[in-house]
PDBQT receptor file of N, H, CA, C and O in Angstrom, charges set to zero:
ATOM      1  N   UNK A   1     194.198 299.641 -58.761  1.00  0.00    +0.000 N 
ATOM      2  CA  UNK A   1     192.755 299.712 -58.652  1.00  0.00    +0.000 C 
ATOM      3  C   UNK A   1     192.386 300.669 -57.515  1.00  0.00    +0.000 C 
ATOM      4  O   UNK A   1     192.809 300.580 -56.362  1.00  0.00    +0.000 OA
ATOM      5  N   UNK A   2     191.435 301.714 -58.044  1.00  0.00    +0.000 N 
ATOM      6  H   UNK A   2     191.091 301.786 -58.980  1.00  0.00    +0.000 HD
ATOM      7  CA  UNK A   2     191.078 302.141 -56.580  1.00  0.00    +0.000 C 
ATOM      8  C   UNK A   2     189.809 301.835 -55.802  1.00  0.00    +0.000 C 
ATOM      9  O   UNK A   2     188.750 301.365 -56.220  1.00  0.00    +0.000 OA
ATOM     10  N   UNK A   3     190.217 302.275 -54.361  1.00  0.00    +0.000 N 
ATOM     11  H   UNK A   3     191.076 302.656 -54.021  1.00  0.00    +0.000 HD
ATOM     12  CA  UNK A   3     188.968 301.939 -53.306  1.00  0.00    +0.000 C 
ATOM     13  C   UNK A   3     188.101 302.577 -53.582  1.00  0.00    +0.000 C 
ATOM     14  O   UNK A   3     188.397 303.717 -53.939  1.00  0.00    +0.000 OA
ATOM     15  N   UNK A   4     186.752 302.238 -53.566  1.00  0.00    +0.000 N 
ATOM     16  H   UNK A   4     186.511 301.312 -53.276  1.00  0.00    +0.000 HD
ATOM     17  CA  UNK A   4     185.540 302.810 -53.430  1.00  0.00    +0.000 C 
ATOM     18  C   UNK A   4     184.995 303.241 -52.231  1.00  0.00    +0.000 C 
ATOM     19  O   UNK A   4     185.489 302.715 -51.234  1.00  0.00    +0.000 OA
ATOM     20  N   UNK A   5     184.157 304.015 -52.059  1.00  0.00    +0.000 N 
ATOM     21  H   UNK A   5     183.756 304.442 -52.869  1.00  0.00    +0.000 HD
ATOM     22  CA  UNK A   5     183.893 304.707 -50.597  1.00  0.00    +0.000 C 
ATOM     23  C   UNK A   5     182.800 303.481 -49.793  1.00  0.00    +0.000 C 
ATOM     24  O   UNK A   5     182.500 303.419 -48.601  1.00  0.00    +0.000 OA
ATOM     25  N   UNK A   6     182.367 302.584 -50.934  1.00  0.00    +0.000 N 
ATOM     26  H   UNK A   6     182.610 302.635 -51.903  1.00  0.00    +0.000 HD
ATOM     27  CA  UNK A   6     181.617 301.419 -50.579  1.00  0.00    +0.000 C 
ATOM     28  C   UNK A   6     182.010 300.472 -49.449  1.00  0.00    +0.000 C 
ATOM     29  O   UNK A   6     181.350 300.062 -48.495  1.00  0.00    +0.000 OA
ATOM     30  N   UNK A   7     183.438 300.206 -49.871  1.00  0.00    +0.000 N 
ATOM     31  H   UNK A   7     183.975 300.539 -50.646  1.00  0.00    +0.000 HD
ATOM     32  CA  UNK A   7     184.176 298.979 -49.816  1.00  0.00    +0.000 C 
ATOM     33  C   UNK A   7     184.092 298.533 -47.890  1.00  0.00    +0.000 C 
ATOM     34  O   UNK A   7     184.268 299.407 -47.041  1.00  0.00    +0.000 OA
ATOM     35  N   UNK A   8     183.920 297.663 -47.675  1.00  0.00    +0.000 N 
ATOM     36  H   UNK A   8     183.777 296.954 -48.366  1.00  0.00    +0.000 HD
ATOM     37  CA  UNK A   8     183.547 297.272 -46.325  1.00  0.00    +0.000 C 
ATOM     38  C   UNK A   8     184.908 297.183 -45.651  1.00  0.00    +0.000 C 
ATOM     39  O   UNK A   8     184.888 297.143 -44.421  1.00  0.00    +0.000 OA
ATOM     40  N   UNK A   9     186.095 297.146 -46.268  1.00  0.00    +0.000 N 
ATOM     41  H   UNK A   9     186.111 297.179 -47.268  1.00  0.00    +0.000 HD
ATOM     42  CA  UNK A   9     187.353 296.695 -45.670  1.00  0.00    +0.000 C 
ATOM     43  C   UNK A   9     187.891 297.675 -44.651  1.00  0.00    +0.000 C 
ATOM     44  O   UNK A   9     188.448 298.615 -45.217  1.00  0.00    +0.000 OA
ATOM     45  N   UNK A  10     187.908 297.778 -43.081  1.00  0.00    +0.000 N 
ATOM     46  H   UNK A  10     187.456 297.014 -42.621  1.00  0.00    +0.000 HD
ATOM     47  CA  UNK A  10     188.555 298.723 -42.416  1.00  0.00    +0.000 C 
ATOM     48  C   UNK A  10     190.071 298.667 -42.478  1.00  0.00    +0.000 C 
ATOM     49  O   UNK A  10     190.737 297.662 -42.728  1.00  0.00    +0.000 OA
ATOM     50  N   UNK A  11     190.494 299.809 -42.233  1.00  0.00    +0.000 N 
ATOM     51  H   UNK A  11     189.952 300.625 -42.030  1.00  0.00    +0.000 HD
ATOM     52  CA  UNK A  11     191.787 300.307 -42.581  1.00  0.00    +0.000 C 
ATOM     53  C   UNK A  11     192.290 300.829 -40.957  1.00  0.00    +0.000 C 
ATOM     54  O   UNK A  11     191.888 301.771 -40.275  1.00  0.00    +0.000 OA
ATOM     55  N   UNK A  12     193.020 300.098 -40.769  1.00  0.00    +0.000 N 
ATOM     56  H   UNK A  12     193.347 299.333 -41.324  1.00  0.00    +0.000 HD
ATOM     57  CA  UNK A  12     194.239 300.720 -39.342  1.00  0.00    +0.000 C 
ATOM     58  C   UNK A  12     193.229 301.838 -39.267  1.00  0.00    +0.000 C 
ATOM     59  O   UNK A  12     192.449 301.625 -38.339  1.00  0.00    +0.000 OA
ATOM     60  N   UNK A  13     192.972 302.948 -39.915  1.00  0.00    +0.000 N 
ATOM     61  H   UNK A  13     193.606 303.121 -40.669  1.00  0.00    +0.000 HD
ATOM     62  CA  UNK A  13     192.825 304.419 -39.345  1.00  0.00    +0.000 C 
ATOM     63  C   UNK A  13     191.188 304.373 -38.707  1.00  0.00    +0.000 C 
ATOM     64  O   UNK A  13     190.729 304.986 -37.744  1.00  0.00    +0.000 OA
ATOM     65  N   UNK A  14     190.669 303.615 -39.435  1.00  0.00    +0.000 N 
ATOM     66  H   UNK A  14     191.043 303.117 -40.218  1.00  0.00    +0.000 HD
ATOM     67  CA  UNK A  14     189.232 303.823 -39.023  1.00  0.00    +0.000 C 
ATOM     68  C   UNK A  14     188.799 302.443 -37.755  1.00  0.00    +0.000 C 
ATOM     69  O   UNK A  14     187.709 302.279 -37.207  1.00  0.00    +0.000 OA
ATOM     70  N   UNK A  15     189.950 301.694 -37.598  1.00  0.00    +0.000 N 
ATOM     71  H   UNK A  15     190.836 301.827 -38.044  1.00  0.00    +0.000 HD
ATOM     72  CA  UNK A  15     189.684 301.213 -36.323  1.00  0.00    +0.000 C 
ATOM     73  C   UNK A  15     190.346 301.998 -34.940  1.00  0.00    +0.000 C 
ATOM     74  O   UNK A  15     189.703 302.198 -33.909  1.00  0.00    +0.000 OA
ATOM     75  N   UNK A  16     191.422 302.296 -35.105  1.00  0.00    +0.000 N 
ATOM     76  H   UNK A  16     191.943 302.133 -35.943  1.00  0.00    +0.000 HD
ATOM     77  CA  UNK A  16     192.023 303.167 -34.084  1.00  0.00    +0.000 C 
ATOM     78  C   UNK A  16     191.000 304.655 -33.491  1.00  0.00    +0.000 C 
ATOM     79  O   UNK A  16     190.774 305.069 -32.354  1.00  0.00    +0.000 OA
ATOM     80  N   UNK A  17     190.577 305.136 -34.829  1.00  0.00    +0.000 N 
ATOM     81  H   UNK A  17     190.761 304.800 -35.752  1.00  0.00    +0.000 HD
ATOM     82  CA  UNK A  17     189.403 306.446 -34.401  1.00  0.00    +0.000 C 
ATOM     83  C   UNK A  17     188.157 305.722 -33.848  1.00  0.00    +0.000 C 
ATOM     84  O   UNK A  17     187.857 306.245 -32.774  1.00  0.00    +0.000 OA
ATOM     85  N   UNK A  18     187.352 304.758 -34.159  1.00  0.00    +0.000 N 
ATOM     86  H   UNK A  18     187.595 304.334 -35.031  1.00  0.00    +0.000 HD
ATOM     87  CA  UNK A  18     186.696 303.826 -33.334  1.00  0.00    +0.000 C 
ATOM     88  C   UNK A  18     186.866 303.654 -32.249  1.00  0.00    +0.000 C 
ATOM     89  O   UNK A  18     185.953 303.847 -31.446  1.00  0.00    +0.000 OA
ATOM     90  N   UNK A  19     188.095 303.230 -31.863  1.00  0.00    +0.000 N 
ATOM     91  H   UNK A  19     188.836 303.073 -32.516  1.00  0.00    +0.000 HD
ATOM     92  CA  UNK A  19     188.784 303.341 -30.304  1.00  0.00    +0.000 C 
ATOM     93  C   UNK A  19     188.277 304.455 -29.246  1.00  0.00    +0.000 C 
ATOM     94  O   UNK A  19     187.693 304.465 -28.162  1.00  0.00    +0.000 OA
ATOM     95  N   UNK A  20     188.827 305.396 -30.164  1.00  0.00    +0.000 N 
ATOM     96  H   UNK A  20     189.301 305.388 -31.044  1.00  0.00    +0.000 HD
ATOM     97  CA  UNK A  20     188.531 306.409 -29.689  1.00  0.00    +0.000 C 
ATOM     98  C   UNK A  20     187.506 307.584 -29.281  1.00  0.00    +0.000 C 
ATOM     99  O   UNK A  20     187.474 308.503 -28.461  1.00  0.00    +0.000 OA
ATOM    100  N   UNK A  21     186.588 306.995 -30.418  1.00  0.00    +0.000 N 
ATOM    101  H   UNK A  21     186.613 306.249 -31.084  1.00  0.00    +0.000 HD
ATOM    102  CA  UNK A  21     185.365 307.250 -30.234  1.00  0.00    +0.000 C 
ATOM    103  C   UNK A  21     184.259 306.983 -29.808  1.00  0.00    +0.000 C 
ATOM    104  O   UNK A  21     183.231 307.637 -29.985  1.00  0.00    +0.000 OA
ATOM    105  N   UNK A  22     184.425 305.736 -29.053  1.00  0.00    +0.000 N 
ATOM    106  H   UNK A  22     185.261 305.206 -28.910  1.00  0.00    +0.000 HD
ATOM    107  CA  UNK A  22     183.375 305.059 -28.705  1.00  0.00    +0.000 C 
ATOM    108  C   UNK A  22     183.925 305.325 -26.810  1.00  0.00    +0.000 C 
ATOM    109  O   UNK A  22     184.955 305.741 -26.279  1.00  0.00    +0.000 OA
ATOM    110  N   UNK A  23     182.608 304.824 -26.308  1.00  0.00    +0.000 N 
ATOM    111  H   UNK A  23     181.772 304.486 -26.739  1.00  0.00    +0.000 HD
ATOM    112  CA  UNK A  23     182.879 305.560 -24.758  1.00  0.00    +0.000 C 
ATOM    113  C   UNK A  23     183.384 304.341 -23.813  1.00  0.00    +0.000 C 
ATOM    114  O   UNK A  23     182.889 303.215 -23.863  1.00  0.00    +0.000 OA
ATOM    115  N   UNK A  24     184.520 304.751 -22.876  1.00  0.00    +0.000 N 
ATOM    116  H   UNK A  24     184.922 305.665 -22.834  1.00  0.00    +0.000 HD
ATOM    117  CA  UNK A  24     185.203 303.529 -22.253  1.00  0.00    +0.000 C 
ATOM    118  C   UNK A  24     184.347 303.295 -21.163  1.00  0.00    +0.000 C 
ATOM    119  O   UNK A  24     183.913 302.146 -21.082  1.00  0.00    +0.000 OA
ATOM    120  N   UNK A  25     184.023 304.040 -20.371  1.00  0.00    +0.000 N 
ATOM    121  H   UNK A  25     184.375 304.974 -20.436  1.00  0.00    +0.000 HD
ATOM    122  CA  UNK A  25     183.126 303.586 -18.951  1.00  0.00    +0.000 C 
ATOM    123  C   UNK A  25     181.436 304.361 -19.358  1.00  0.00    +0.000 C 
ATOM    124  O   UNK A  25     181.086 304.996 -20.353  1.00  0.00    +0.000 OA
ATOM    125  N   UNK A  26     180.611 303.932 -18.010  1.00  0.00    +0.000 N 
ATOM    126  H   UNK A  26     180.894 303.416 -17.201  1.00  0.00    +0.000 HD
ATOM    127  CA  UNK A  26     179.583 304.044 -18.415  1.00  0.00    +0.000 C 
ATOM    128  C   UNK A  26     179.271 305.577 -18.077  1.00  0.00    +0.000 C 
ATOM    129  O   UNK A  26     178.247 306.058 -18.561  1.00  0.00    +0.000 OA
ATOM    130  N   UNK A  27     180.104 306.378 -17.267  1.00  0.00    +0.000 N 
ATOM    131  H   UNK A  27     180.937 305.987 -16.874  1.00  0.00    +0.000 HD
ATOM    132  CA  UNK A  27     180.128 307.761 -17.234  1.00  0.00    +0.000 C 
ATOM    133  C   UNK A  27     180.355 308.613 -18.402  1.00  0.00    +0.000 C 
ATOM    134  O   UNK A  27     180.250 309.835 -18.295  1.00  0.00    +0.000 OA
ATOM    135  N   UNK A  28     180.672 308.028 -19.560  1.00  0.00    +0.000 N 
ATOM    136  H   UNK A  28     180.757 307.035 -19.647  1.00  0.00    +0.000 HD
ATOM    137  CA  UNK A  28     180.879 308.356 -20.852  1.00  0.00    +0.000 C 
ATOM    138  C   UNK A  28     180.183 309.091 -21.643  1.00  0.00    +0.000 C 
ATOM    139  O   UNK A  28     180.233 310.154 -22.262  1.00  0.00    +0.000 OA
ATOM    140  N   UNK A  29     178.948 307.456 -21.268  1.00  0.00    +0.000 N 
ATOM    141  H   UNK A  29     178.906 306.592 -20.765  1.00  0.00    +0.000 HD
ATOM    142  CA  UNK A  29     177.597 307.455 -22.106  1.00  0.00    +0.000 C 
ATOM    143  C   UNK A  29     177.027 308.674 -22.012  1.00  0.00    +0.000 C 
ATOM    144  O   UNK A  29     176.859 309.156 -20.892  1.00  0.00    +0.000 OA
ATOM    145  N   UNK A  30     176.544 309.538 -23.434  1.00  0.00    +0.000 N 
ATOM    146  H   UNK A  30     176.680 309.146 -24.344  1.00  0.00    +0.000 HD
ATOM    147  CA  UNK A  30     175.993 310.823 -23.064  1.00  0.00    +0.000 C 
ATOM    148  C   UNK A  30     174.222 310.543 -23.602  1.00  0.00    +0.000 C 
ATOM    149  O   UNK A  30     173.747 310.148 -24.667  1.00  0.00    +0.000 OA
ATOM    150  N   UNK A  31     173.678 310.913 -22.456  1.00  0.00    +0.000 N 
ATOM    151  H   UNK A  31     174.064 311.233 -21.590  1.00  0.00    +0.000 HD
ATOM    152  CA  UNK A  31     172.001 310.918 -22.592  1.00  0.00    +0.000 C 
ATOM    153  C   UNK A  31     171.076 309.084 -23.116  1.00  0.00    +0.000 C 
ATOM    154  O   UNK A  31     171.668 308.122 -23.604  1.00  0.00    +0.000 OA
ATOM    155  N   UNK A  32     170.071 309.137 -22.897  1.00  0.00    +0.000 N 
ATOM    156  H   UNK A  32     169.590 309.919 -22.501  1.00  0.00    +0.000 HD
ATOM    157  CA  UNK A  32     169.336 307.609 -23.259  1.00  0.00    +0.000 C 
ATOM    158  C   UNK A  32     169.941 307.226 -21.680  1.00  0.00    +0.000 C 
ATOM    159  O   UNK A  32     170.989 306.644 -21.401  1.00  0.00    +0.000 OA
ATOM    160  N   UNK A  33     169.194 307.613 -21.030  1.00  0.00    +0.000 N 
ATOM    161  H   UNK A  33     168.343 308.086 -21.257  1.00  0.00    +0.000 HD
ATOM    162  CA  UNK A  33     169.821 307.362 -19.375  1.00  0.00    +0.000 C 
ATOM    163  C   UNK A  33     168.907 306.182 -19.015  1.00  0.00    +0.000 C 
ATOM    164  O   UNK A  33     169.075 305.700 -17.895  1.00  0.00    +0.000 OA
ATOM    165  N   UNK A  34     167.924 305.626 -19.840  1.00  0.00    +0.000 N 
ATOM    166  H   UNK A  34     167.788 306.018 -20.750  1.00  0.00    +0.000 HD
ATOM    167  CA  UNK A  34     166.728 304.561 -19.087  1.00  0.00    +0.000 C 
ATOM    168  C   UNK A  34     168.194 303.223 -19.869  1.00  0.00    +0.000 C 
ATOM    169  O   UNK A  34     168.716 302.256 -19.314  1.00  0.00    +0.000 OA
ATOM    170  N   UNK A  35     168.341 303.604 -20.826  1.00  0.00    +0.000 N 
ATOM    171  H   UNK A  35     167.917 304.389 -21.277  1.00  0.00    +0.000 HD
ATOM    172  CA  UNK A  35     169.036 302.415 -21.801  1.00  0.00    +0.000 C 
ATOM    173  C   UNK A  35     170.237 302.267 -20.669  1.00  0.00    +0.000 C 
ATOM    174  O   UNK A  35     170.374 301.209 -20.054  1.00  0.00    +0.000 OA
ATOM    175  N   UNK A  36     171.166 303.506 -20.423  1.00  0.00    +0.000 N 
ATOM    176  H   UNK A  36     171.054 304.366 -20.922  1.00  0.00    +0.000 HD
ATOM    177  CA  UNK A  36     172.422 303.320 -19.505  1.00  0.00    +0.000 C 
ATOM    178  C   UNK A  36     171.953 302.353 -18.125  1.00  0.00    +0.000 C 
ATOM    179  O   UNK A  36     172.527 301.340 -17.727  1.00  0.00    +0.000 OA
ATOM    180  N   UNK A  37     170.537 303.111 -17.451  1.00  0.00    +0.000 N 
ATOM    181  H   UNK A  37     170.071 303.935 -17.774  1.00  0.00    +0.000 HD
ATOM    182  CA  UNK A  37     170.759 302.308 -16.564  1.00  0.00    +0.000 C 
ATOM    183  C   UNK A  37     170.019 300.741 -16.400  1.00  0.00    +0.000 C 
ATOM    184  O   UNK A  37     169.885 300.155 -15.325  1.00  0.00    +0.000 OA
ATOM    185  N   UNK A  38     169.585 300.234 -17.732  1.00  0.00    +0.000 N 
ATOM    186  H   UNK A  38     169.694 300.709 -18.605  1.00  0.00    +0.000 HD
ATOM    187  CA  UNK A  38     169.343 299.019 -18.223  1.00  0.00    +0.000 C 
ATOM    188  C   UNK A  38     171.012 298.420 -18.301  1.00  0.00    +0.000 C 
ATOM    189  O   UNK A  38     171.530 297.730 -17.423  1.00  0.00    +0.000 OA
ATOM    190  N   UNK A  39     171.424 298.700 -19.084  1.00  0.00    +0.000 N 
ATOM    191  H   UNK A  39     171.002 299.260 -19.797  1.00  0.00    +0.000 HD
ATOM    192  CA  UNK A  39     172.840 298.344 -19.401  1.00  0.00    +0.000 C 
ATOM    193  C   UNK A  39     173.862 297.812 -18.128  1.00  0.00    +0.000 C 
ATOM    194  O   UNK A  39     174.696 296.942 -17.876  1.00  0.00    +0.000 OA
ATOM    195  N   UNK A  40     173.237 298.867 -17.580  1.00  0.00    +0.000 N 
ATOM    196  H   UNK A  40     172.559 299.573 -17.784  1.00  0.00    +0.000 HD
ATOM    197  CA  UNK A  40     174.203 298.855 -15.950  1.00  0.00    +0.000 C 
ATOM    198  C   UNK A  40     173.679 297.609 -15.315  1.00  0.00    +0.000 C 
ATOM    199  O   UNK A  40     174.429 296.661 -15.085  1.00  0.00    +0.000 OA
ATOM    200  N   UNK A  41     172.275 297.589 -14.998  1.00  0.00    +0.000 N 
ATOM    201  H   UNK A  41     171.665 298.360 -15.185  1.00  0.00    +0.000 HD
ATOM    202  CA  UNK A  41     172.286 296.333 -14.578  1.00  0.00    +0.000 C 
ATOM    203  C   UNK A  41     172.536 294.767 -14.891  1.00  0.00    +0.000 C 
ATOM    204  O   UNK A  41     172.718 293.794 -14.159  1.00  0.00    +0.000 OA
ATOM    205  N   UNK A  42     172.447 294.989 -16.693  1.00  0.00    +0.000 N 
ATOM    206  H   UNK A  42     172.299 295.779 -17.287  1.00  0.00    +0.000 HD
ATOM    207  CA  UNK A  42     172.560 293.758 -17.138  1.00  0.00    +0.000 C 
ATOM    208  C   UNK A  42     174.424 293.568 -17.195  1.00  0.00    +0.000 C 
ATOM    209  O   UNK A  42     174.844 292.412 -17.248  1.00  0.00    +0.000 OA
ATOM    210  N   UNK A  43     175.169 294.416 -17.185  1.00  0.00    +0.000 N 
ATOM    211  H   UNK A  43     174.828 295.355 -17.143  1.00  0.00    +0.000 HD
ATOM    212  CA  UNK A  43     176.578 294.222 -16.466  1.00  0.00    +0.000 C 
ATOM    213  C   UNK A  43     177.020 293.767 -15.357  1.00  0.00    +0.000 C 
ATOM    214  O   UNK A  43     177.727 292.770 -15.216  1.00  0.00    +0.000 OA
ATOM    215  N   UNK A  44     176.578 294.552 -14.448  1.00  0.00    +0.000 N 
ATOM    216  H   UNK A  44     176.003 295.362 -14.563  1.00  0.00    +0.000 HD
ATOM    217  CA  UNK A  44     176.624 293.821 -12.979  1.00  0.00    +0.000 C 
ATOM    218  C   UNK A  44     176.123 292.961 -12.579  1.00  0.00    +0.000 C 
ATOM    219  O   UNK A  44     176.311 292.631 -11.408  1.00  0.00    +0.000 OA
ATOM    220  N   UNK A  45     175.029 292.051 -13.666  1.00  0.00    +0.000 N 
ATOM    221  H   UNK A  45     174.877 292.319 -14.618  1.00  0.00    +0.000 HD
ATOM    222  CA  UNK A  45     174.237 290.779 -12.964  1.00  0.00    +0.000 C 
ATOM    223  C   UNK A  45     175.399 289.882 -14.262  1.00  0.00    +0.000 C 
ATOM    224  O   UNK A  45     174.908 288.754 -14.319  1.00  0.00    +0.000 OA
ATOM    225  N   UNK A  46     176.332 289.909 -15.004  1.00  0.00    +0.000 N 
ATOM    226  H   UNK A  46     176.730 290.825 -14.958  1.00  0.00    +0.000 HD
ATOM    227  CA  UNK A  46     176.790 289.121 -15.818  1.00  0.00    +0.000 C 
ATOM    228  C   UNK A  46     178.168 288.907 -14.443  1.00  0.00    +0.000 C 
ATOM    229  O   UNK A  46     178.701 287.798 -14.455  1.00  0.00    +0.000 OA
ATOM    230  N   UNK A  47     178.477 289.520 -13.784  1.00  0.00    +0.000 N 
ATOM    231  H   UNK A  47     178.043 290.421 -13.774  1.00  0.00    +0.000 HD
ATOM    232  CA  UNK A  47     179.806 289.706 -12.960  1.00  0.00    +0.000 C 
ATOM    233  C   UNK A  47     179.680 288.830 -12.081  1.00  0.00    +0.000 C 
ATOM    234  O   UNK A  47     180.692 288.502 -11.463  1.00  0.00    +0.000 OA
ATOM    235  N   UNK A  48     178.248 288.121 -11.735  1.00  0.00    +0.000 N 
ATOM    236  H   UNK A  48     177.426 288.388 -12.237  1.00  0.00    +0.000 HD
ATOM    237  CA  UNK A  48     177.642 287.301 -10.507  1.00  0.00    +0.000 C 
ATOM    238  C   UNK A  48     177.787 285.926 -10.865  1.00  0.00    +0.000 C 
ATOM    239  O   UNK A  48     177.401 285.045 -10.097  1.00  0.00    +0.000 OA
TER     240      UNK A  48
């Protein structure tokens, strides 16, 4: 049977590029700088 381009099921490849694509620290984040530094604070007040 084949996969459809539909199919919701991730595959090893498209979680590993996820990995990779998504940003590890918040120096990452590119632009939406009011959202980053929302973000930032609601991080550092979860650490308290």
């Amino acid at each position: 049977m084949k996969e459809k381009v539909t199919d919701i099921k991730l595959h090893k490849y498209d979680i590993e590029l996820d990995k990779e694509l998504r940003p590890k620290r918040m120096k990452d984040f590119i632009g939406q700088n009011k959202i980053k530094e929302n973000l930032a604070i609601y991080i550092e007040a979860t650490k308290k």
